[in-house]
RODO-2510 file (C-alpha; in nm, 4 decimals, decimal comma):
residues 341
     n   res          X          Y          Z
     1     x    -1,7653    -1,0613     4,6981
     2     x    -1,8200    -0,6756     4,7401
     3     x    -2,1717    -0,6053     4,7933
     4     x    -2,2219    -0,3803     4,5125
     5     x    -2,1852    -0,6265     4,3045
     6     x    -2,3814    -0,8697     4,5138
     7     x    -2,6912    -0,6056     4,4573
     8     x    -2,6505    -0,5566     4,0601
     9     x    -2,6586    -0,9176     4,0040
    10     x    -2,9430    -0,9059     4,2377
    11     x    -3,1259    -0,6352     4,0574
    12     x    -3,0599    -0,8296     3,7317
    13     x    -3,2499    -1,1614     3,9078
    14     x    -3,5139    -0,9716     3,9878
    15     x    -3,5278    -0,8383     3,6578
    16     x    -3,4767    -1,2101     3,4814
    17     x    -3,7773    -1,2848     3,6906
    18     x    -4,0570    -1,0545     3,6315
    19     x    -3,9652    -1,1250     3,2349
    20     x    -4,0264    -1,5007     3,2973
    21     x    -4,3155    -1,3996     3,5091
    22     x    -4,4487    -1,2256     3,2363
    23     x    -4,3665    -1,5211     2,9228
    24     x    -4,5090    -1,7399     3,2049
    25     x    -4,8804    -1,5441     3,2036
    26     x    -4,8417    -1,4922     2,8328
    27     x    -4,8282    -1,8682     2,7619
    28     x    -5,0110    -1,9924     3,0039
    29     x    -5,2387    -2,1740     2,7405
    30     x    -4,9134    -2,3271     2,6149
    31     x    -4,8212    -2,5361     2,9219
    32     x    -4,8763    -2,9180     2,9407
    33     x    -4,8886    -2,9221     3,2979
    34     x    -4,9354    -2,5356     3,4277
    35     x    -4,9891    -2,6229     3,7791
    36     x    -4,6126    -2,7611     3,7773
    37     x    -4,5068    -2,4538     3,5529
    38     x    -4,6402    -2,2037     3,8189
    39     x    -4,5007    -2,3699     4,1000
    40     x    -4,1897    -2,3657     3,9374
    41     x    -4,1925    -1,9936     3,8890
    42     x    -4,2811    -1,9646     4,2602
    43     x    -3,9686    -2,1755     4,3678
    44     x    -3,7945    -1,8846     4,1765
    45     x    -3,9744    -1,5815     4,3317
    46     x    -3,8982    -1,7470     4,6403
    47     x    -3,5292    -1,7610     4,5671
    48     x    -3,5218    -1,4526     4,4341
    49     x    -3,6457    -1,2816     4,7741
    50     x    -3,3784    -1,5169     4,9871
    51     x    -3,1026    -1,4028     4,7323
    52     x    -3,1663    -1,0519     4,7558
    53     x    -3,1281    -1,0473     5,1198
    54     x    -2,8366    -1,2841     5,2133
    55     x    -2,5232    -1,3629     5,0485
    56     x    -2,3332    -1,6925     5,1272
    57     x    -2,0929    -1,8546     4,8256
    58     x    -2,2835    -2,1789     4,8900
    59     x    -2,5874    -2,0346     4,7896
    60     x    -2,4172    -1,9400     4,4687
    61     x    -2,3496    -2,3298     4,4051
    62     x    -2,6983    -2,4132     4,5082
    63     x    -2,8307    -2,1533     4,2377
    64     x    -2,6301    -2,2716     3,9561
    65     x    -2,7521    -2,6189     4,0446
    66     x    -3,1459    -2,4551     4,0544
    67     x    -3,0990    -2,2756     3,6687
    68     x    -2,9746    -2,5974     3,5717
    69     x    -3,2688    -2,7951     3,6974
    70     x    -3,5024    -2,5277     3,5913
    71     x    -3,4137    -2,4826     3,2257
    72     x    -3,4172    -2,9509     3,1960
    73     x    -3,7896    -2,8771     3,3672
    74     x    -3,9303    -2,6841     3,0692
    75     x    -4,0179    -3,0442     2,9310
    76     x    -4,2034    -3,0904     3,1698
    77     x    -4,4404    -2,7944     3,1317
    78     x    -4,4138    -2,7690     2,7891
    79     x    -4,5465    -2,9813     2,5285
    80     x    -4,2769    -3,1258     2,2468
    81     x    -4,4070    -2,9497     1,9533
    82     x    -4,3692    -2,6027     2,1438
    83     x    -4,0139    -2,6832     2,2193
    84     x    -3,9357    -2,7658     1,9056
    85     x    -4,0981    -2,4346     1,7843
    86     x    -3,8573    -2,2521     1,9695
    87     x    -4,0204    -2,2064     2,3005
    88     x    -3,8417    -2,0477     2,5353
    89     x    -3,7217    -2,2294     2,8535
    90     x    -3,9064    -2,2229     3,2006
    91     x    -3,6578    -1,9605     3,3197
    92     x    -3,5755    -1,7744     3,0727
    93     x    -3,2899    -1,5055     3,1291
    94     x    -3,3038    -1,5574     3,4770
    95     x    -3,0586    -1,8118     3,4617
    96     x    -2,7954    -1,5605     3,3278
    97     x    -2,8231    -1,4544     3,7480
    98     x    -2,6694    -1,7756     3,8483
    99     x    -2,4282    -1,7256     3,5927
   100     x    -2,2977    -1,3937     3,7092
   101     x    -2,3292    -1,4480     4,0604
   102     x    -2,0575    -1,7391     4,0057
   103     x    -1,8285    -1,5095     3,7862
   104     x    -1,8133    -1,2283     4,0444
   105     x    -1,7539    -1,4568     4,3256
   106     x    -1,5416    -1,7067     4,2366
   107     x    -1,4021    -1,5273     3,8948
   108     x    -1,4069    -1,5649     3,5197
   109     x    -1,3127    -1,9213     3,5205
   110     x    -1,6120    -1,9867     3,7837
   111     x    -1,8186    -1,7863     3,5551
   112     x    -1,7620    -1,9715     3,1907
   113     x    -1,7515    -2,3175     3,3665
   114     x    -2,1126    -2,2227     3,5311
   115     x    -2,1874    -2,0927     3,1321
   116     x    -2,1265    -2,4290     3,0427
   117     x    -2,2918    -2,5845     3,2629
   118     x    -2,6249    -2,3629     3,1799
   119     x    -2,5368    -2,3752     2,8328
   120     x    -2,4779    -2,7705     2,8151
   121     x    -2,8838    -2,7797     2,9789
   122     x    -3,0504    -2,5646     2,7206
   123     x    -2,8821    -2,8138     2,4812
   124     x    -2,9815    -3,1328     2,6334
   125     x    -3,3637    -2,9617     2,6774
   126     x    -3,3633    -2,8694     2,3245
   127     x    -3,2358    -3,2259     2,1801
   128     x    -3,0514    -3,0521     1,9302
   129     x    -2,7984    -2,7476     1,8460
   130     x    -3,0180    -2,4149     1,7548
   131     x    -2,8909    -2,1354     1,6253
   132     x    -3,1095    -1,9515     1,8671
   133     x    -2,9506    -2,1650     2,1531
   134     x    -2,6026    -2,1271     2,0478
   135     x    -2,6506    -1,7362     2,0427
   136     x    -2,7868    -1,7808     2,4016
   137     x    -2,5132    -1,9743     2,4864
   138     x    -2,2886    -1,7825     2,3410
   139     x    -2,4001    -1,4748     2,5411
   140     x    -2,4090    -1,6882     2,9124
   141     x    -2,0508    -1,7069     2,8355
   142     x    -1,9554    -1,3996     2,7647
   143     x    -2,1632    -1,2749     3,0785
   144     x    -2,0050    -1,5593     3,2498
   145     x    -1,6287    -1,4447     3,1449
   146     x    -1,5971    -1,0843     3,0774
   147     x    -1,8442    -0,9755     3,4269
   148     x    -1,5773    -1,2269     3,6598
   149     x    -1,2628    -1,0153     3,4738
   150     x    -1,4247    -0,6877     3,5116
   151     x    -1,4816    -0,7791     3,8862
   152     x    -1,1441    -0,8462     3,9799
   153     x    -0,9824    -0,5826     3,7806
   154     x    -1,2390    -0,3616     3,9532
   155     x    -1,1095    -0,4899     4,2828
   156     x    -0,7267    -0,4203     4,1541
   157     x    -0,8051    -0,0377     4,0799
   158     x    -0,9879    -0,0359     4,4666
   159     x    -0,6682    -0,2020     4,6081
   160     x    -0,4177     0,0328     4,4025
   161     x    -0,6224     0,3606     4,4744
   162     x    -0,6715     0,2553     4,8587
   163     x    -0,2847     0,1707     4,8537
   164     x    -0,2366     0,5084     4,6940
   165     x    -0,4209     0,7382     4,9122
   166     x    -0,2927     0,5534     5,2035
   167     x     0,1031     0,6578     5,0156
   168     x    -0,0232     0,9801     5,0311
   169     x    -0,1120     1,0097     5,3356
   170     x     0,2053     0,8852     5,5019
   171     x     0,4013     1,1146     5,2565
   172     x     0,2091     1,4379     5,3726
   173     x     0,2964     1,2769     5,7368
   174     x     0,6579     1,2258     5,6763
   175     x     0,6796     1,6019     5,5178
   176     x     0,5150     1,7212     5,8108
   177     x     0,7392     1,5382     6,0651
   178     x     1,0563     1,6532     5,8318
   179     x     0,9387     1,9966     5,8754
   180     x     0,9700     1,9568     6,3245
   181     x     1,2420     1,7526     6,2772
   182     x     1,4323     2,0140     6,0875
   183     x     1,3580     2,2926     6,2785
   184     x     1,4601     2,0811     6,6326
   185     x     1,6642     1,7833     6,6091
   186     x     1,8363     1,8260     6,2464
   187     x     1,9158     2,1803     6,3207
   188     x     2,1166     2,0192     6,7004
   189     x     2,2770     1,8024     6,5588
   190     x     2,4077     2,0079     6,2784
   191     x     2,5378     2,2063     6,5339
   192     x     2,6816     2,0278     6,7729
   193     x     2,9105     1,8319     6,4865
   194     x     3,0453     2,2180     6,3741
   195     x     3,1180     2,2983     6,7079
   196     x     3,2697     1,9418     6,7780
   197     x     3,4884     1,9687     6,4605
   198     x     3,6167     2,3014     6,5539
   199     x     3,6919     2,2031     6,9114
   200     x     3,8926     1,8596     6,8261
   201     x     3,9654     1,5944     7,0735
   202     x     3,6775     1,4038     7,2086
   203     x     3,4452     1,6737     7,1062
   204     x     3,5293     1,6184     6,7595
   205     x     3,4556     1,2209     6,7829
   206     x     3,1117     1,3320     6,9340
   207     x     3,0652     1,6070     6,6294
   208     x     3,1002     1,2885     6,4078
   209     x     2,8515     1,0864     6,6159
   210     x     2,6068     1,3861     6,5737
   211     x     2,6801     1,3937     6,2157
   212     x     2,6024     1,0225     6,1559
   213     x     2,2918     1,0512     6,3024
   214     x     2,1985     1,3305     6,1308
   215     x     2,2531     1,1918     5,8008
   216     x     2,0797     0,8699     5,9744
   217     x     1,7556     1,1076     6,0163
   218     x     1,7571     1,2825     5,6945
   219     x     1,7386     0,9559     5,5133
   220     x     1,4375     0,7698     5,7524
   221     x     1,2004     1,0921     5,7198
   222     x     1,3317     1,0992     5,2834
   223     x     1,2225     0,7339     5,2997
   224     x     0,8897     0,5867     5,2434
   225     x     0,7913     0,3476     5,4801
   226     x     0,7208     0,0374     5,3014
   227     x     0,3986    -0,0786     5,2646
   228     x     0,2533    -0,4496     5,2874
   229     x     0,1327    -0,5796     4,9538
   230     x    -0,1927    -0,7821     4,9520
   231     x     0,0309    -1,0893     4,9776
   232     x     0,1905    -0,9443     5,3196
   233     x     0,4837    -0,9298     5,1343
   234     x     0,7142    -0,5765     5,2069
   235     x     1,0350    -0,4542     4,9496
   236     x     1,3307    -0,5670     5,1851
   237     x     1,5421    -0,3094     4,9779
   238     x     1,3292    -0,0203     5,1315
   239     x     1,3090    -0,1514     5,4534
   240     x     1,7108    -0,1810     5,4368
   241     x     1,7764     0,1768     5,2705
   242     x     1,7138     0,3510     5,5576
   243     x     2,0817     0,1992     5,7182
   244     x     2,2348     0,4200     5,4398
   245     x     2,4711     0,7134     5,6172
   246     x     2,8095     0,9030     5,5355
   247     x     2,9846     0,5512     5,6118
   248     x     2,7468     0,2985     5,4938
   249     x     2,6426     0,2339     5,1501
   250     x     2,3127     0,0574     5,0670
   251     x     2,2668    -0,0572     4,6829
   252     x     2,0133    -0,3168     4,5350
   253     x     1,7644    -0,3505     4,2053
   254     x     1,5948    -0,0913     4,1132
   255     x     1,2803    -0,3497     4,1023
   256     x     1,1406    -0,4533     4,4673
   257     x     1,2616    -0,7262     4,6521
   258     x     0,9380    -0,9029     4,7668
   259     x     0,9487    -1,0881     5,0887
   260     x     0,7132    -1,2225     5,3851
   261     x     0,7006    -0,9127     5,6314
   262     x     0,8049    -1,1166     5,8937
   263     x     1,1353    -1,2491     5,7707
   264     x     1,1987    -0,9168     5,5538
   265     x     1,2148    -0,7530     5,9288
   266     x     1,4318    -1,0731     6,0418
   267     x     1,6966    -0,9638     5,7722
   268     x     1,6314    -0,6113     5,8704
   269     x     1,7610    -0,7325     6,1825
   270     x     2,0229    -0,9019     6,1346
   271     x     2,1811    -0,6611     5,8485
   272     x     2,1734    -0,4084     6,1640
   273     x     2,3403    -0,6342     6,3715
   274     x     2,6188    -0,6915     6,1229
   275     x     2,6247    -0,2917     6,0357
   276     x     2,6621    -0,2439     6,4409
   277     x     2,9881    -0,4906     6,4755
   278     x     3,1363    -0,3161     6,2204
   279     x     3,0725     0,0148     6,3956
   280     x     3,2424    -0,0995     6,7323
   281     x     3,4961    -0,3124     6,6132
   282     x     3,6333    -0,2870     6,2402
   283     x     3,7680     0,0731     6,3808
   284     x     3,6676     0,4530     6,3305
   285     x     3,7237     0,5096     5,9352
   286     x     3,6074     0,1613     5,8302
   287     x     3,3064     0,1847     5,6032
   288     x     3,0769    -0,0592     5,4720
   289     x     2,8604    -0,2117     5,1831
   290     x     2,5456    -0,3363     5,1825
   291     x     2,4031    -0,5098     4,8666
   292     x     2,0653    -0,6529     4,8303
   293     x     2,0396    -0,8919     4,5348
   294     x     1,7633    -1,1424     4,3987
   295     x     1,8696    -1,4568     4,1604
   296     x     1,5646    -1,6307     4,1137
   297     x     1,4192    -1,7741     4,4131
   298     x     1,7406    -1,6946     4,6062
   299     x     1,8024    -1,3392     4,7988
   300     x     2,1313    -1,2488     4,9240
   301     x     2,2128    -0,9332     5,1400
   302     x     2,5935    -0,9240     5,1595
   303     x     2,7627    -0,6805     5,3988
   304     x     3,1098    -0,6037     5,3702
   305     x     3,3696    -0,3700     5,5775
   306     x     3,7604    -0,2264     5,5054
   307     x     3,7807    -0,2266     5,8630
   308     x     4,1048    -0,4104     6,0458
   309     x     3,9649    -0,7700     6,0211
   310     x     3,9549    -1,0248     6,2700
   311     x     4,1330    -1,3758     6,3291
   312     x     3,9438    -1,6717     6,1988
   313     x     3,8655    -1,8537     6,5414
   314     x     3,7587    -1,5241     6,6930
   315     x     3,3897    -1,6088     6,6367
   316     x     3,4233    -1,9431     6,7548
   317     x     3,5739    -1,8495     7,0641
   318     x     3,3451    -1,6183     7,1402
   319     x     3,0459    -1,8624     7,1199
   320     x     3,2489    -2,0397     7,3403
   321     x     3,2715    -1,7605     7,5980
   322     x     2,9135    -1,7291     7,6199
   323     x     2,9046    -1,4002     7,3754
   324     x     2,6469    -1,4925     7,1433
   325     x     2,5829    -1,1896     6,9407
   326     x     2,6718    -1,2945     6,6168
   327     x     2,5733    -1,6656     6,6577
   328     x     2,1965    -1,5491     6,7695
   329     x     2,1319    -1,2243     6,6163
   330     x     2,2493    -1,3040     6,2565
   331     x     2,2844    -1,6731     6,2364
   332     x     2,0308    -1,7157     6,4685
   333     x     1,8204    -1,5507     6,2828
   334     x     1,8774    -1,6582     5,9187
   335     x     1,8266    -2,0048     6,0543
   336     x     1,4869    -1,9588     6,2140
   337     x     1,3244    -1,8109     5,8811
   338     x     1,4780    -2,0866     5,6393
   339     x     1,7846    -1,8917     5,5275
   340     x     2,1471    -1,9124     5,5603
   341     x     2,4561    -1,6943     5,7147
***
């Protein structure tokens, strides 16, 4: 739990203490056994002190259990007729403490079932259904409830801003890097595929190396680098984008693809392993298709070429020659994270 919220609940205790401090002194004369009511209130000062300095979630459990103990004690201390006149418990709104602490550690759920719980001893120390009590009641469960939601939507914005400023960031990055990479590299290779194209021959084959990776360049600084969710999950169609050029063609949903990081960069992989077969061997005007899809629980990358093709046994035979670039770095691969090729 974030410590801010740690120290409001604890200011709250504190708070929900010095009031029952307070009844405590005020109806002192009221008590059947005071010695036991006093001691009682010290067992909460006490707690109060230990809670305010250390946080531990077991603590929280062992606090719910206390409030629940404490409010079934005020029969104890109190005689019948006073409970029965509406007395308040031992506790008093110090219970509602236990209460939150349980909804902004463990959540709303947490926080209505420990609610109950409080709720369920009020009932059993009054021996009947107030109206008073079910107002209280009411209230511990609303605290209990709404305080858990507003906690973890609160730590939703933090993650979304954080996740935003860190976009930022990398985008004023990538700008800057565009900017030197324009003015150097871009700039080279834009030049050397003009001069290549005008020459011909084996200069021009080089002018459209230079202009692949140019294009190749343009598109990883336009890019945002994908960012890990707060399930470690990336969006395999931005991590594949990138392999996008003047003869490859990378199309997908325009919703993420969510995957682990680690087998979204397997695919990565392997998607550039297919992309670089095609480049040496489905011949020099052959282009190719990537498309990212998601059916379900199912995600399929399929990469297709219009390059010259290749005879059916040629893969087999050249696993069988010991060339095992296809069998490791895309079969392989698929394979080892639970997929298929």
């Amino acid at each position: 739990m974030d410590g801010r919220w740690w120290r409001a609940v604890s200011v709250y205790r504190g708070l929900g203490f010095a009031f029952a401090l307070a009844v405590a002194i005020a109806d002192r004369d009221r008590y059947s056994r005071p010695a036991l009511a006093f001691a009682l209130i010290g067992v909460m000062a006490a707690w109060t002190l230990l809670a305010a300095v250390r946080h531990d979630r077991r603590l929280v459990l062992v606090e719910l259990a206390l409030a629940v103990g404490l409010v079934l004690a005020t029969r104890a201390v109190y005689a019948p007729h006073s409970i029965d006149a509406g007395a308040a418990t031992l506790p008093g709104p110090w219970v509602a403490a236990a209460v939150l602490a349980c909804a902004v550690t463990n959540g709303p759920y947490a926080g209505l079932t420990a609610a109950a719980l409080v709720g369920a001893a009020d009932f059993v120390e009054r021996g009947s259904v107030t109206q008073i009590t079910s107002y209280g009641v009411v209230l511990l469960l609303a605290a209990g409830g709404v305080g858990g939601y507003v906690v973890r939507l609160s730590g939703r914005a933090e993650t979304a801003i954080d996740t935003a400023a860190r976009l930022e960031a990398a985008t004023a990055e990538r700008e800057r890097l565009a900017r030197d990479i324009h003015d150097s590299v871009l700039q080279v290779l834009a030049l050397v595929a003009r001069r290549g194209s005008a020459l011909g021959g084996e200069a021009a084959d080089l002018a459209r190396l230079a202009g692949e990776q140019e294009i190749a360049l343009r598109a990883l600084v336009a890019t945002p680098r994908p960012e890990l969710d707060a399930q470690g999950e990336i969006d395999l169609r931005a991590l594949l984008e990138p392999l996008a050029n003047d003869r490859v063609t990378v199309s997908g949903p325009a919703e993420p693809v969510r995957l682990p990081a680690d087998r979204a960069r397997e695919v990565l992989a392997a998607a550039e392993a297919a992309l670089h077969n095609v480049e040496r061997h489905a011949g020099d005007e052959a282009r190719a298709w990537v498309l990212v899809e998601e059916d379900g629980d199912e995600i399929v990358v399929s990469i297709r070429d219009d390059g010259v093709g290749l005879d059916a046994t040629r893969l087999q035979q050249a696993r069988d020659d010991g060339r095992l670039g296809v069998a490791q770095s895309i079969l392989g691969r698929m394979q080892a994270i639970g997929g298929s090729a």
